[in-house]
N, CA, C and O of each residue as an XYZ file, in Angstrom:
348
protein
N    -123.158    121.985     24.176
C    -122.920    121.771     25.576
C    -121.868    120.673     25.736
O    -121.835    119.729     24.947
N    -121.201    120.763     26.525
C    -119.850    119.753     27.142
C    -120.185    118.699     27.903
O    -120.737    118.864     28.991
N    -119.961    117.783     27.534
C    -120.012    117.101     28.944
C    -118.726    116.406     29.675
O    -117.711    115.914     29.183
N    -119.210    116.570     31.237
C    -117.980    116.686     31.863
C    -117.829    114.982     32.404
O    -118.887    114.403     32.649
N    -116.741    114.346     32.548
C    -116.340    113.390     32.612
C    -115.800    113.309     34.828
O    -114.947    114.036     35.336
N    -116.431    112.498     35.407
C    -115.351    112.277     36.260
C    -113.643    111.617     36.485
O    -113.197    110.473     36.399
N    -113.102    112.744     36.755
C    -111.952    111.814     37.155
C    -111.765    111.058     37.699
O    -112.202    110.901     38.839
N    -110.923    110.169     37.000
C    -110.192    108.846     37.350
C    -108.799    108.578     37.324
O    -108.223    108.595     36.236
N    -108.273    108.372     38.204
C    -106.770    107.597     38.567
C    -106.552    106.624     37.713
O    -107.543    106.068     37.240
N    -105.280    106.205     37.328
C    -104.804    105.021     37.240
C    -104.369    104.055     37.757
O    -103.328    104.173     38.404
N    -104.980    102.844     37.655
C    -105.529    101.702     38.710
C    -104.006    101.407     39.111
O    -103.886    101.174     40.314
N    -102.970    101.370     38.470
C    -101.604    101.600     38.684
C    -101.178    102.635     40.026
O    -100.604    102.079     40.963
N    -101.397    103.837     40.108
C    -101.095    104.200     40.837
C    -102.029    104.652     42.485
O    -101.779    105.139     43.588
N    -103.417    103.994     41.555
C    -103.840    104.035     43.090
C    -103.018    102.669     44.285
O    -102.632    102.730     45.453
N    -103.036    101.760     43.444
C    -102.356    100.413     43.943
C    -100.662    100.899     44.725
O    -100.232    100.580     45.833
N    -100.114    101.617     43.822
C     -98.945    101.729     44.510
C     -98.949    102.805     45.461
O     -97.904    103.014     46.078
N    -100.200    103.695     45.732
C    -100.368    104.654     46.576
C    -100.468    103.921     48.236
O     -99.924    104.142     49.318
N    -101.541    102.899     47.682
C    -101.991    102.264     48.854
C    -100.902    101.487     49.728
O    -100.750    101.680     50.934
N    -100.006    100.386     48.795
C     -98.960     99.799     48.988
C     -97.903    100.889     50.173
O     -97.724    101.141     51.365
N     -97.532    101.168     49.056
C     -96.869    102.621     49.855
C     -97.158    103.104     51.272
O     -96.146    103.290     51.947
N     -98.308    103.341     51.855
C     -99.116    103.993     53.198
C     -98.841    102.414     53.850
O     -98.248    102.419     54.929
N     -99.211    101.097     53.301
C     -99.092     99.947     54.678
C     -97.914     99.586     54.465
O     -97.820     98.537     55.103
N     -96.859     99.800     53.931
C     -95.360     99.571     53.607
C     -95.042    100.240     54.938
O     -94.358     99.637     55.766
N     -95.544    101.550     55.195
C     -94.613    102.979     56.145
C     -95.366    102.723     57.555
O     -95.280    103.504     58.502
N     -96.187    101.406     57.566
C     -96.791    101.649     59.396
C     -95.515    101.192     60.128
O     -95.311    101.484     61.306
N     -94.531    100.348     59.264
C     -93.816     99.679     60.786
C     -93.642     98.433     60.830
O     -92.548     97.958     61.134
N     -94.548     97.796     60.574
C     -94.241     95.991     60.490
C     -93.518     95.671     59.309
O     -93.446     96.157     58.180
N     -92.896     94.510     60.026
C     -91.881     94.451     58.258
C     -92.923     93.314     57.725
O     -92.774     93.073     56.527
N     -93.704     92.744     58.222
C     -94.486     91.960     57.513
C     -95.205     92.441     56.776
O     -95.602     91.788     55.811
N     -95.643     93.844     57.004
C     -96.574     94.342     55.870
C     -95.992     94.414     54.531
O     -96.547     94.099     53.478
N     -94.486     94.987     54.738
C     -93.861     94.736     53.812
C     -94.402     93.999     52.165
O     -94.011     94.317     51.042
N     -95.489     92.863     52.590
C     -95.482     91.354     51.883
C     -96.981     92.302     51.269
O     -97.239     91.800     50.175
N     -97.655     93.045     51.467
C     -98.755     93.329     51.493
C     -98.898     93.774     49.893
O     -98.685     94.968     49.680
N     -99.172     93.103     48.967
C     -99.535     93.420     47.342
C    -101.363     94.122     47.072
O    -102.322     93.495     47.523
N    -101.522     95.252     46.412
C    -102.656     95.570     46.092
C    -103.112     95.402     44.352
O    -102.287     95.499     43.444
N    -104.368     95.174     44.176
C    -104.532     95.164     42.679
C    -105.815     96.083     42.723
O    -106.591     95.783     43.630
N    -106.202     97.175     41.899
C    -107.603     96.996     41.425
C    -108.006     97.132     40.374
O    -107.287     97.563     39.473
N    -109.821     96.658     40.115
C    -110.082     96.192     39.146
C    -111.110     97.999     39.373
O    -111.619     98.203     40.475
N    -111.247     98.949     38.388
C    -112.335     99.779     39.273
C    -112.290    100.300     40.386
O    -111.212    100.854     40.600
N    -113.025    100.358     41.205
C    -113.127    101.255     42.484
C    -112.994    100.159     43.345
O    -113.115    100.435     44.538
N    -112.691     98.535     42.946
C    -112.619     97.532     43.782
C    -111.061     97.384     44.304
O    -110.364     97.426     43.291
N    -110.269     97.234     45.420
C    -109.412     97.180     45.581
C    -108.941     95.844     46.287
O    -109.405     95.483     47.369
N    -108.118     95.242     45.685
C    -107.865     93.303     45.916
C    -106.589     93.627     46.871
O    -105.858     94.534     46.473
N    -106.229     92.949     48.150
C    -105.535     92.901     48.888
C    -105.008     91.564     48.679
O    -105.746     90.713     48.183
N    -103.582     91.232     49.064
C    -103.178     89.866     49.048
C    -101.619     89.719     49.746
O    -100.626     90.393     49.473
N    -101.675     89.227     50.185
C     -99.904     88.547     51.048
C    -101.084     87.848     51.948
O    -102.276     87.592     51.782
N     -99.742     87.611     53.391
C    -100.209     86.998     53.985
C     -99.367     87.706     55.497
O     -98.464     88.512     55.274
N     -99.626     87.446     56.621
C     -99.629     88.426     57.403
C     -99.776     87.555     59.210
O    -100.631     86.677     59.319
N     -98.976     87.879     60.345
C     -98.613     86.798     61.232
C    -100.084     86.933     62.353
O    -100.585     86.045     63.042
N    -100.475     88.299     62.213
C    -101.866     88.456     62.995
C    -103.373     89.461     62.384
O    -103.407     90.229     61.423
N    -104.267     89.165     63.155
C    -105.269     89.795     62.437
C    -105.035     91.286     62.624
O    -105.339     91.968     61.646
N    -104.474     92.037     63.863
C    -104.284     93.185     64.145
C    -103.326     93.764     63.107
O    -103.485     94.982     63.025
N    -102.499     93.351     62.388
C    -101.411     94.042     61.246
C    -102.702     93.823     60.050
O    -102.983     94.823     59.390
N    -103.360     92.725     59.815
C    -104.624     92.284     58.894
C    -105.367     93.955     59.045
O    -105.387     94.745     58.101
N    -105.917     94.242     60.364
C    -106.548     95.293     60.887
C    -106.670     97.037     59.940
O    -107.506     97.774     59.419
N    -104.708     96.912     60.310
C    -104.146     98.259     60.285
C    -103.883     98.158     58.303
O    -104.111     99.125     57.576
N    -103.535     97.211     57.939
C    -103.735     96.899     56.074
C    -105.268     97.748     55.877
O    -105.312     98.923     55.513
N    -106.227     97.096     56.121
C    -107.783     97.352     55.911
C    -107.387     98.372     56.241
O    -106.802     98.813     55.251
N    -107.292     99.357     57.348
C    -107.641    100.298     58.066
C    -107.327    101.626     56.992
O    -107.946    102.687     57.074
N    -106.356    101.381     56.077
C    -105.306    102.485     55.245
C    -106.156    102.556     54.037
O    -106.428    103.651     53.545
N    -106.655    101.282     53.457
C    -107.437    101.024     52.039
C    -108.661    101.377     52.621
O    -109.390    101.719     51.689
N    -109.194    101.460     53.568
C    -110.831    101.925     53.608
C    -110.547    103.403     53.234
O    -111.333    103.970     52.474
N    -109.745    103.890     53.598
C    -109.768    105.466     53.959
C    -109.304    106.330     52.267
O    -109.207    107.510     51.933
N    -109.156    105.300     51.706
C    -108.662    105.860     50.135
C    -109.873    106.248     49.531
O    -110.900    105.570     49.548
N    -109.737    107.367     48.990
C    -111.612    108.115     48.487
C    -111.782    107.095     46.886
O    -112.830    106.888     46.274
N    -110.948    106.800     46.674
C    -110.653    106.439     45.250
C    -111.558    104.932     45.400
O    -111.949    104.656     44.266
N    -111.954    104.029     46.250
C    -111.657    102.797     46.608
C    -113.436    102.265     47.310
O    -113.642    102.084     48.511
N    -114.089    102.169     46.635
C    -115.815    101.663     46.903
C    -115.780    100.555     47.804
O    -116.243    100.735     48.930
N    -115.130     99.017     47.385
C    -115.142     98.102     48.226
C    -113.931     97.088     47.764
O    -113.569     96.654     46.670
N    -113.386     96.883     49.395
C    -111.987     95.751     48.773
C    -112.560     94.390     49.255
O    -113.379     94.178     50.149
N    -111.912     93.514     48.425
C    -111.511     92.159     48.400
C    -110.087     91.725     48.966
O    -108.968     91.949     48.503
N    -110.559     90.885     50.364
C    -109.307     91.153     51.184
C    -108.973     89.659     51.064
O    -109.851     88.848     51.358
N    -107.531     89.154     50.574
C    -107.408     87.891     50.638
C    -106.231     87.877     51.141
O    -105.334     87.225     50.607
N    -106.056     88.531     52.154
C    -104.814     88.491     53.097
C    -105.185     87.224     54.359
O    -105.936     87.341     55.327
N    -104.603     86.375     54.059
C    -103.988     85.189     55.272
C    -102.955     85.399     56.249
O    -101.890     86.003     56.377
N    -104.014     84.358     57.115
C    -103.029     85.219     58.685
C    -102.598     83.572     58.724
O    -103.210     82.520     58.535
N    -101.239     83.930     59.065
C    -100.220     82.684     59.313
C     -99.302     83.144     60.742
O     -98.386     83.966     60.744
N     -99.695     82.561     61.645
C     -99.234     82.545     63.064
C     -97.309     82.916     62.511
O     -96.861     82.635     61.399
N     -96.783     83.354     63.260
C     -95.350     82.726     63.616
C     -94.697     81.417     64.107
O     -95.304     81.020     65.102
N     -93.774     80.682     63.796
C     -94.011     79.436     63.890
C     -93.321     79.749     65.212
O     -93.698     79.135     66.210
N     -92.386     80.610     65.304
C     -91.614     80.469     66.889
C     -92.877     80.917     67.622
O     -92.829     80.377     68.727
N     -94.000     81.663     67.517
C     -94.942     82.227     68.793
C     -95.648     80.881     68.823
O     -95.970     80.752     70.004
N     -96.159     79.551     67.989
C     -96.417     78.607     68.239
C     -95.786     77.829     69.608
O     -96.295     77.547     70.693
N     -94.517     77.632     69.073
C     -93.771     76.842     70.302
C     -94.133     77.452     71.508
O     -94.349     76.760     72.503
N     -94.254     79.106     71.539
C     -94.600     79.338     73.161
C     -95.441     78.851     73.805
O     -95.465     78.552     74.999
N     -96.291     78.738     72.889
C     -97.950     78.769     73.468
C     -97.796     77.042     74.249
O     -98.264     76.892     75.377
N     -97.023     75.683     73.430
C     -97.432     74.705     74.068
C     -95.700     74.799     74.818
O     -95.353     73.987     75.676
């Protein structure tokens, strides 16, 4: 009898799959958006001017079948010119 193995990706190209999909929403800040994984764990990292672009990052990596639970260490760093508006 055989036994059958599940497939698996290479952690390589699930990373650049993901990259790829928050590269093409539109913000050039996502641009900054680096993925790693270790397993079915998927590590997020840059840094990013609001939580809503933070949002739409998560929003692309949840939806990957490949991908159990991420580790999101994306930092939100205001714009320094939207600072000055505010005072």
């Amino acid at each position: 009898m055989q036994n059958l193995q599940e497939a698996t990706l290479p952690n390589e190209f699930i990373n650049r799959r993901i990259e790829s999909s928050i590269h093409q929403i539109g913000y050039p800040q996502l641009k900054t958006i680096r993925c790693e994984s270790n397993g079915s764990t998927l590590i997020l990292k840059g840094e990013l001017n609001s939580y809503y672009q933070m949002q739409l990052a998560l929003k692309i990596a949840v939806n990957e079948p490949w991908i159990d639970q991420i580790d999101n260490h994306i930092r939100i760093v205001p714009d320094s010119r939207e600072l000055n508006l505010i005072f």
